[in-house]
N, C-alpha and C positions, 0 to 999 in steps of 0.2 A: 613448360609447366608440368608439373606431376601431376599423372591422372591417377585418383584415388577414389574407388568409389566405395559406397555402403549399402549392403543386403538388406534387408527384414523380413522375416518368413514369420508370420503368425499362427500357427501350426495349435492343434489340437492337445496335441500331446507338449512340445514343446514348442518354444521362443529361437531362432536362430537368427544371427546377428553375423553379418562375416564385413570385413574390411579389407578390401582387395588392391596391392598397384598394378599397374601393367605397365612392365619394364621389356621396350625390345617389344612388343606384342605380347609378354608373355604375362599373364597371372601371378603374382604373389600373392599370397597370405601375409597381411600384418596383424591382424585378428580373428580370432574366432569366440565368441561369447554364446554359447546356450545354456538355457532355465527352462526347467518345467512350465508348462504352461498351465491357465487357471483362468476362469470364465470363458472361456470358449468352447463352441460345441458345432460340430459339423462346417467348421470354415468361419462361422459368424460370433461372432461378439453376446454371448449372455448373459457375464455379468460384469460390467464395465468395472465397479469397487474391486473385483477379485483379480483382474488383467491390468490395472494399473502398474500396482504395485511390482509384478513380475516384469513386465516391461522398464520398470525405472532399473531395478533389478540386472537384468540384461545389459540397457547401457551404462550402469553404474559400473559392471566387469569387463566392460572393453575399455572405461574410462582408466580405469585401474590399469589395464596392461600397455596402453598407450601412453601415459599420461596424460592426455587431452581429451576433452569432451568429444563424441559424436552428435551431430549436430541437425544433421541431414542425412538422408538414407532412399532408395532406388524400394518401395515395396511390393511383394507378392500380394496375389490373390489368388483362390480358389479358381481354376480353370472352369468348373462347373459353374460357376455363376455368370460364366461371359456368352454373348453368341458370335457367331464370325459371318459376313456376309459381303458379298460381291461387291464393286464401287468402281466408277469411273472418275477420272479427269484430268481438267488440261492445265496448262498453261502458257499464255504466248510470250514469246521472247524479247524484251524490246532493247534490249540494248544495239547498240550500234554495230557491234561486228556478228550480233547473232551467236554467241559464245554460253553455251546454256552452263550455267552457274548450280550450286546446292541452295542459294536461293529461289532460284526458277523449280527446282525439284520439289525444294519445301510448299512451295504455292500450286503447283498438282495436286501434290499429297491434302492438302485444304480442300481444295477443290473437289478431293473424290470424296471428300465426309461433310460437303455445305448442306444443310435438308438433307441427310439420312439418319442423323443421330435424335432419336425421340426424347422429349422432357424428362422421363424419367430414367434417361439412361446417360453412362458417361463415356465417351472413347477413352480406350486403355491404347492402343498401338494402329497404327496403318503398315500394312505388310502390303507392296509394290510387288508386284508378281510380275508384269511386264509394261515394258516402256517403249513409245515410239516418238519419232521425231517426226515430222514434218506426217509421212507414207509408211516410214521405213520403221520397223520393230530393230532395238537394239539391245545391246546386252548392259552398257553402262550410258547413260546420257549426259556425262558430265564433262564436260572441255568440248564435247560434240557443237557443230553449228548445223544451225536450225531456226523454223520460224515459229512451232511450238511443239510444246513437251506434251506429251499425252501417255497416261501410265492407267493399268489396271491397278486396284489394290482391294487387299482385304482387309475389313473395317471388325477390328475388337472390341465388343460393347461388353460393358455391365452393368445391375441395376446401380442408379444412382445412389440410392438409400444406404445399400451394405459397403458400398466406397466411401460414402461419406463419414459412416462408424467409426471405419480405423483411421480416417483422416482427424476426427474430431479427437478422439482416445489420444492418438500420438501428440495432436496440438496442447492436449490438457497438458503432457510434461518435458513440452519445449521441443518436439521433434519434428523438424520438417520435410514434407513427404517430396521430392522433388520428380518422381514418377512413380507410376503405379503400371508393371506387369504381371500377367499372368501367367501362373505357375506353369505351365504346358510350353511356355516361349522358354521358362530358365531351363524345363527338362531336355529341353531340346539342342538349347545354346550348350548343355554340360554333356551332352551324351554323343552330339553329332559326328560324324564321319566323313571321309573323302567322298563316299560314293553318295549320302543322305541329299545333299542338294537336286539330285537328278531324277530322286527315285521317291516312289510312293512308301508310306510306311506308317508303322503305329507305335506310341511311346508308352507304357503301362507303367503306371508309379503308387505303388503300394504303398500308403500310409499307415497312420496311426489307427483313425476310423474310418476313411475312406480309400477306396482304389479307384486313380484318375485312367480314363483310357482318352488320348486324343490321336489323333489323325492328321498327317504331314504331307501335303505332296509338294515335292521338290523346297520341302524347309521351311513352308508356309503353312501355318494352322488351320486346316477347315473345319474341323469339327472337336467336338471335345462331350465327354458324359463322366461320369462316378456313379460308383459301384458300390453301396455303403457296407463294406466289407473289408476291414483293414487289419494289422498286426497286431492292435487289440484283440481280436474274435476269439487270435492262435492263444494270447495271453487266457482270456475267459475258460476256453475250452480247458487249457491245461489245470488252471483253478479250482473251474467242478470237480474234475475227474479226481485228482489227487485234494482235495480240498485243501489247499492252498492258498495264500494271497497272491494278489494277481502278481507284486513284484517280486516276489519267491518265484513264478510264474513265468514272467519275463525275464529274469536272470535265466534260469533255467533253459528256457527257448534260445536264447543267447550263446550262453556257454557251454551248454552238453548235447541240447537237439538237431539234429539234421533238415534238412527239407526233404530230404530223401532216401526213405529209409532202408535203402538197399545196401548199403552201405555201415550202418546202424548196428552197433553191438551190445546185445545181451548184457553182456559182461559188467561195460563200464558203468556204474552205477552211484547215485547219488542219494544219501538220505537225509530229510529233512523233517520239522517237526508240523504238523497240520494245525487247521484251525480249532483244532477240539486238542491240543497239547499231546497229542498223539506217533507218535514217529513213525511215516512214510519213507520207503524205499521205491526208489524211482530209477529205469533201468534206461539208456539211451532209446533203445529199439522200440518198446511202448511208448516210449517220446515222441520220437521223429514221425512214427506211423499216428499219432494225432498232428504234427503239426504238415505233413503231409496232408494229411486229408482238408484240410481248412487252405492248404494253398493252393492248392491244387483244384478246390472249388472254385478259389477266388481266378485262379489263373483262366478255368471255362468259362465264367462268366463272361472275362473280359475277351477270349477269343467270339463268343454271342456277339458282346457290346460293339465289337469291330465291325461284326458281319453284317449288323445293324445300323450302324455309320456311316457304312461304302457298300457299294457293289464291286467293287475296283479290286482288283487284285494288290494282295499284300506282298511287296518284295524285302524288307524288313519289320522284324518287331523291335522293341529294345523295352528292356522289365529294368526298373529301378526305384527306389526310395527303400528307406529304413531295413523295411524286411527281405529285402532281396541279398541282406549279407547276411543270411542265416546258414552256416555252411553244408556244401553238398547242393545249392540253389543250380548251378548247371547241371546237375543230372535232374532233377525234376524237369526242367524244361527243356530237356531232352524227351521227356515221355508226353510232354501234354503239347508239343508244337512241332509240328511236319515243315512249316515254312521258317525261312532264314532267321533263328534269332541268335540277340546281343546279349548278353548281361550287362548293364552297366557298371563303367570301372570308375571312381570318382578318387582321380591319382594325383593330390597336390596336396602336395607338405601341409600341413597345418588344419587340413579337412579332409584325409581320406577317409571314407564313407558315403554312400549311396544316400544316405539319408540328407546328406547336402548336397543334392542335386540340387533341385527348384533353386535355392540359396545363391550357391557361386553362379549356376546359368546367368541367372539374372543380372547379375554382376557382368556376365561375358557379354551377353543382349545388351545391355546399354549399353556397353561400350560402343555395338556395333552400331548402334544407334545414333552417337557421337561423333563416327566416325562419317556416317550418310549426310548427317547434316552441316558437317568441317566446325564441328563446336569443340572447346576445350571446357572440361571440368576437372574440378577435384571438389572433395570433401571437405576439406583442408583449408582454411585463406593462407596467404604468405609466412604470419605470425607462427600461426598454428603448423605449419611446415617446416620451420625452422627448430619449434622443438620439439617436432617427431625425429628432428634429423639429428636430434642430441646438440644445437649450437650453442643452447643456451644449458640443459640441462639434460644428463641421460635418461630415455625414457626406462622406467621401473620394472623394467621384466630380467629375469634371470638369468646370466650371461650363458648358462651353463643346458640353456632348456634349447630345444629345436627352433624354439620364435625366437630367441634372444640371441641364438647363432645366425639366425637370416638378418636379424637385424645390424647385427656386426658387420655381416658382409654386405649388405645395402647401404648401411646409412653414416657408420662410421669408418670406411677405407676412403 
């Protein structure tokens, strides 16, 4: 069976949408669809009429490059709305030769969230930190024999109410939620490393209007805050200054300012017309040196918010989303962080950009998820798989585009 799964990041600023196989272990792109976003404000749903539409929107453009509906979708939430908390349990073995099964796994994993999730809250994920058999602490308990399983895990809650929003939203236009993670689990799943399992560390992901700071030790979520300080701020600021629209604003941040203006020239210079029909000149160097300052806050903030989280010494950071590809970003965090940091790199054909972390993680996380419990998914039924795979009809994308060359060599050699 082909596993296919589907993203949904609900995002402030924009809608993302990815559709992923994993061929070999490995990640493909068969879609990517983002829109502007619209009723939403700080993670939550404000105005439901105005977020419809944009979401029909979204899957209406993956429908279009697939041919086929999306139907089902794996979605993000707000890391800030979740808490993470300690949990134990067991479960004993009863089959006959004592042979602990992903059954008997899944029935711990029950067991360590029975009577700890309150009424108004929902479990998003149980993260297994350690597992013993019988006495003995082991690294995998699966084919092991034994007379019970017994595993620590940490228990991902959110309020019920703000899950239920996007649950209800998506059911209004036929989309079904088939899990719900959060966003700190996909930054993690897209960012991670050889060494990230063993080591303590913190993921900082700059959004639109908020910067998430969570806290990982050995790959497992214990803490998480935001920082209501995001890629917007830089956009505003530049707006005042030069009186400007924010997306003259955001262009501009984009395509001619630095993170770090050490680098930064005078010279190169940009002029545009202002809000009074007035003509501004606008010089790289006066750029970068405002959007420096604005990240460079956001960035202390977030080494506070760490220091604030843990006592524990930090052996990695890792900075990603949207604005961490504003270029010259490694020398900035060069100057504001003494201990080991990452930029995140987000390297697959059809989504390179930091701004789809959360997104593809997510995609990567359930997989892994699928793989703990020996389950098979796709997105896809049989029907629906046969004319993605072109048997019945070629699917409508571009022979000539980057998606429509993967797909040539995926679906029709």
């Amino acid at each position: 069976m082909r596993k296919i799964i589907a993203s949904l990041d609900i995002g402030t600023s924009t809608i993302k949408l990815i559709i992923g196989e994993f061929i070999k272990n490995k990640l493909n792109i068969l879609c990517t669809s983002e829109v502007p976003s619209k009723g939403m404000k700080k993670g939550l749903i404000y105005r439901r009429d105005e977020l419809i539409p944009v979401l029909k929107e979204t899957f209406h453009k993956a429908e279009e490059m697939l041919g086929i509906p999306v139907k089902e979708v794996v979605l993000s939430i707000p890391a800030y709305y979740t808490e993470a908390r300690m949990s134990e349990g067991s479960s004993t073995i009863t089959s006959e030769d004592h042979v602990i099964t992903h059954q008997d796994l899944i029935r711990a994993m029950h067991a360590a969230s029975y009577n700890q999730i309150g009424e108004d809250e929902e479990l998003i994920s149980i993260l297994p930190t350690t597992y013993k058999i019988d006495n003995d602490i082991v690294k995998n308990p699966i084919n092991m024999i034994g007379k019970k399983l017994s595993l620590k895990a940490v228990l991902i809650t959110a309020p019920k109410s703000s899950v239920i929003d996007f649950l209800k939203v998506l059911d209004t236009i036929g989309i079904k939620v088939i899990d719900v993670v959060t966003s700190s689990l996909g930054d993690y799943a897209s960012n991670r490393f050889k060494e990230s399992g063993s080591k303590f560390g913190a993921i900082i992901n700059i959004g639109e209007e908020t910067t998430t700071v969570s806290i990982f030790n050995k790959g497992i979520l214990t803490r998480a805050e935001v920082i209501e300080l995001g890629g917007a701020n830089i956009d505003n600021d530049i707006a005042y200054i030069y009186k400007i629209t924010k997306k003259d604003a955001r262009e501009l941040k984009e395509s001619v300012g630095l993170a770090c203006s050490d680098q930064a020239r005078k010279e190169e210079k940009v002029t545009l017309t202002d809000r009074l029909g007035e003509e501004v000149t606008i010089n790289q160097l006066d750029l970068s040196e405002i959007i420096e300052s604005r990240l460079r806050e956001i960035l202390e903030l977030a080494k506070k918010q760490i220091n604030l989280l843990t006592k524990r010494e930090i052996e990695y950071i890792i900075i990603t989303g949207g604005s961490s590809e504003i270029g010259d970003f490694n020398n900035l965090l060069d100057k504001v962080f003494t201990k080991p940091h990452i930029l995140g790199k987000i390297d697959i054909v059809g989504a390179r950009n930091n701004k789809f972390s959360t997104t593809l993680g997510i995609i990567k996380y359930y997989n892994g998820r699928l793989k703990l419990k020996n389950k098979e998914y796709s997105v896809f039924n049989l029907d629906e798989l046969e004319i993605l795979s072109g048997i019945h009809k070629k699917v409508s994308i571009n022979e000539n585009s980057i998606l429509g060359k993967l797909f040539g060599y995926f679906f029709d050699s």
